[in-house]
C-alpha positions as CSV (number, residue, x, y, z in Angstrom):
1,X,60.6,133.4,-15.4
2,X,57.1,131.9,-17.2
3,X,55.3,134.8,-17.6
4,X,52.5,132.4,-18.0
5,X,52.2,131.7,-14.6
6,X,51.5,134.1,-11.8
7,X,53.9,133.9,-9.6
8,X,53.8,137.2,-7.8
9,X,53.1,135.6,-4.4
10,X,49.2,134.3,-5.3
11,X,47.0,132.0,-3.1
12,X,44.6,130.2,-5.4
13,X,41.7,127.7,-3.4
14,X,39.8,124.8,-5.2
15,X,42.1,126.1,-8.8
16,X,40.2,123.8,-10.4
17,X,37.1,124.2,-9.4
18,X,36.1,120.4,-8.3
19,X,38.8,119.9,-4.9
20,X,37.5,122.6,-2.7
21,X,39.9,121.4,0.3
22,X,43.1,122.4,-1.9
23,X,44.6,125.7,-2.6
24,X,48.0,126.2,-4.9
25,X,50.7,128.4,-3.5
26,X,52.5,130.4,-6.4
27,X,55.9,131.7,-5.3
28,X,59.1,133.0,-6.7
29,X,62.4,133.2,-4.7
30,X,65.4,134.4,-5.7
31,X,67.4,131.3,-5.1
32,X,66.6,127.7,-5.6
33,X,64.8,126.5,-2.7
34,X,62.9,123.3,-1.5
35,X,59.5,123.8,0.2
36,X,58.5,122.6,3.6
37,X,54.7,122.8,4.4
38,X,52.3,122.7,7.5
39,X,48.9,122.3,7.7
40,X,48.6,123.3,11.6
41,X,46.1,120.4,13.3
42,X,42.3,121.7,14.0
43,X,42.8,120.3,17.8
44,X,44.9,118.9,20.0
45,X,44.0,115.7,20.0
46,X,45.5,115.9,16.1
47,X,48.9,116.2,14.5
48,X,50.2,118.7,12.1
49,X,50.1,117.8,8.4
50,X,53.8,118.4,7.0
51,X,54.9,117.6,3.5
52,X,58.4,118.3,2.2
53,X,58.7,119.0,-1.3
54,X,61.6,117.8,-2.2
55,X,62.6,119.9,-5.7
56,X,65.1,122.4,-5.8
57,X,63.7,125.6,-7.6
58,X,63.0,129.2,-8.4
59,X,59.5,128.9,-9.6
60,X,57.1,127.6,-7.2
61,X,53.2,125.6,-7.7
62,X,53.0,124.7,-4.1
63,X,49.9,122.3,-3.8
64,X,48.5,122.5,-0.6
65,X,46.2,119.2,0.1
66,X,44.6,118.4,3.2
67,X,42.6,121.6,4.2
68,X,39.9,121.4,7.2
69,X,36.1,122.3,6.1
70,X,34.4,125.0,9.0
71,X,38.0,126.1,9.6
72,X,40.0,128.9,9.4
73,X,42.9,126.7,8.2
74,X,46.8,128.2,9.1
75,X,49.3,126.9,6.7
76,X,52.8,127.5,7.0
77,X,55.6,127.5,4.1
78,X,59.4,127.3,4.4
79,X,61.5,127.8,1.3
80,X,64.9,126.3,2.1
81,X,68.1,126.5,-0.1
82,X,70.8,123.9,-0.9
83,X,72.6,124.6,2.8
84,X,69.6,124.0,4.6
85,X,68.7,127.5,5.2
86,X,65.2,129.1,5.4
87,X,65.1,132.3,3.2
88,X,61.5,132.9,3.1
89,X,58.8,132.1,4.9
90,X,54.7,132.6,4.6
91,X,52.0,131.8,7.1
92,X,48.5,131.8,5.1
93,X,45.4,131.9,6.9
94,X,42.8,129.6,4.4
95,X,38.8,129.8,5.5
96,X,37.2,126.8,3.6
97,X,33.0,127.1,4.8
98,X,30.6,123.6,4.7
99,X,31.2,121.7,1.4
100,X,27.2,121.5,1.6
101,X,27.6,118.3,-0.5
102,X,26.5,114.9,-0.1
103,X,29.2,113.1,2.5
104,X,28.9,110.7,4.7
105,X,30.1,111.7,8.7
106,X,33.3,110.1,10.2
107,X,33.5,108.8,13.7
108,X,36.4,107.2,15.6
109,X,35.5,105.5,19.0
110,X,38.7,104.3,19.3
111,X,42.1,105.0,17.6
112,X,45.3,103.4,18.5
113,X,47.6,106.1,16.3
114,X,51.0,103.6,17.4
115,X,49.0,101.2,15.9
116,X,48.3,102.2,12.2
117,X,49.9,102.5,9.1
118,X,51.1,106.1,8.1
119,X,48.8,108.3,6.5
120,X,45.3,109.0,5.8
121,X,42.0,106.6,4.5
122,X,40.8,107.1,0.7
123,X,37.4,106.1,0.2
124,X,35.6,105.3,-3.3
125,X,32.3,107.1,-1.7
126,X,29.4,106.1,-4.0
127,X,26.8,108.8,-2.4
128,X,23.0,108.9,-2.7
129,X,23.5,110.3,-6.3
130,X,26.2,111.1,-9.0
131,X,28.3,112.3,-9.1
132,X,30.8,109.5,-7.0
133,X,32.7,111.7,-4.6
134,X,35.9,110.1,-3.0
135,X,37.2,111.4,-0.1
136,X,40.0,110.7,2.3
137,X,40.0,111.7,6.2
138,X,42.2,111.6,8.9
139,X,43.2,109.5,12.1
140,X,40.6,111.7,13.9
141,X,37.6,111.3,11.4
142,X,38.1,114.5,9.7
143,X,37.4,114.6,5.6
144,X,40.3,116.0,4.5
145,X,40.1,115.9,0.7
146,X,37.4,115.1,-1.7
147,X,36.6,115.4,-5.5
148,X,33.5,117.0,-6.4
149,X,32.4,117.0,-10.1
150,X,29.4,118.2,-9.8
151,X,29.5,121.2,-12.0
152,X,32.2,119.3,-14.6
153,X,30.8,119.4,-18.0
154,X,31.4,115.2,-18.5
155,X,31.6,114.0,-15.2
156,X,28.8,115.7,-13.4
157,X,27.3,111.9,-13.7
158,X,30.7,110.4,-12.6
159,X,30.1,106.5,-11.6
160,X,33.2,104.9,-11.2
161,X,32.2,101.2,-10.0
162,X,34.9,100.1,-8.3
163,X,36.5,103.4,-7.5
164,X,39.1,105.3,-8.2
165,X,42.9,104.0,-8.5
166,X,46.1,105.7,-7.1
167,X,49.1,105.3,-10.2
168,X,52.9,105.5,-9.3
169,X,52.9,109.0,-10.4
170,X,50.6,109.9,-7.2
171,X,47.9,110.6,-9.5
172,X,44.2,109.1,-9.5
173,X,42.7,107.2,-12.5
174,X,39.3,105.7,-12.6
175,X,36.6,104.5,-15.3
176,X,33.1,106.4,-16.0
177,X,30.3,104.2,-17.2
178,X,28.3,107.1,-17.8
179,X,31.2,108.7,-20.4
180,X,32.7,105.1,-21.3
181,X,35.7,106.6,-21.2
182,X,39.0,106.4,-18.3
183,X,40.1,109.8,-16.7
184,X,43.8,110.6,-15.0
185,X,43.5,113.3,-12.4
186,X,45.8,115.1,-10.1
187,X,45.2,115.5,-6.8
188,X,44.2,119.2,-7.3
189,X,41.1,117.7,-9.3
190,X,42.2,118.6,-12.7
191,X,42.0,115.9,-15.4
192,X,45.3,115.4,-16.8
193,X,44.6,112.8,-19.5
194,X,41.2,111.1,-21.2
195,X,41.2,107.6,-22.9
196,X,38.2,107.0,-24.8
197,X,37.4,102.9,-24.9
198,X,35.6,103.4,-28.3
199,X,33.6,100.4,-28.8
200,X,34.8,98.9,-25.7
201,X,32.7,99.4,-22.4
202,X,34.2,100.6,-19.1
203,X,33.6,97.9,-16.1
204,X,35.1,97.5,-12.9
205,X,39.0,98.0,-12.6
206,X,41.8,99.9,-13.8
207,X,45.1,97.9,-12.5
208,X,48.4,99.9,-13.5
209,X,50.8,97.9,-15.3
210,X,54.5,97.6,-14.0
């Protein structure tokens, strides 16, 4: 085991400190397991969110994305061996308040669910001031994850233009004119890597190359 990480059965929300509807899960079983997750649905009119991770292991860093603000979330993990077995399982009751930050209210009149494509709606949300905050919500209207840099030290002024990008690896990348500089983040709002553009200025898109 990594004694660097704390995996005596911890519950960390918002780890980073700038995606307050995510929490990390940090687990150890005794086996190798896979992870199956569910985000029970805040009504009936909505599904369950369920996410299979897919990675057989010991040591666990369960993200959990896709939290309800004003709800007393119930999130439900399965840790499943190699025959198919469930060997542990945790239900984790997750109260996320009001973000109290500036986003924009959702409303479907009409939603024909047989009708759309699978999963939820990113937004590149510009605001009423900086920082940019995207967001995606669900098939019901209901923001289901946001970044909020509000209180990071270089991108408390985040203005991204065109909006943020989603790479292969299922993280975000986007461009800040205010930094001149590109930032990869994770879904859990951490920045993973910085590119400086130097004497080059940031504007408009980032396209991944193939």
């Amino acid at each position: 085991p990594n004694p660097s990480l704390p995996f005596v059965d911890t519950l960390i929300v918002n780890e980073s400190g700038f995606s307050p509807l995510t929490a990390t899960n940090y687990f150890q079983t005794s086996v190798e397991t896979k992870v199956e997750m569910t985000i029970r649905a805040k009504t009936t009119n909505d599904q369950d969110f369920v996410h299979h991770f897919n990675d057989f292991k010991t040591q666990h860093s369960t993200p959990i994305l896709g939290l309800y603000q004003n709800h007393n979330n119930v999130v439900l993990l399965k840790y499943i061996n190699r025959t198919g077995q469930t060997v542990q399982e945790q239900t984790h009751l997750i109260q996320i308040d009001s973000l109290g930050i500036d986003l924009p209210e959702v409303t479907i009149s009409r939603a024909r669910i047989a009708d759309m494509s699978p999963g939820w709606t990113l937004v590149n949300y510009f605001g009423k001031a900086f920082p940019n905050r995207p967001f995606i919500f669900d098939n019901q209207g209901n923001i289901r994850w946001v970044l909020d840099y509000a209180t990071h030290s270089e991108l408390n002024s985040l203005r991204y233009d065109n909006g943020v990008e989603q790479l292969s690896n299922g993280n975000f990348i986007f461009g800040d004119i205010q930094s001149n500089a590109l930032y990869e983040v994770n879904m859990l709002g951490a920045v993973v890597k910085k590119y400086d553009l130097g004497v080059y200025a940031y504007h408009h898109q980032i396209i991944e190359s193939k």
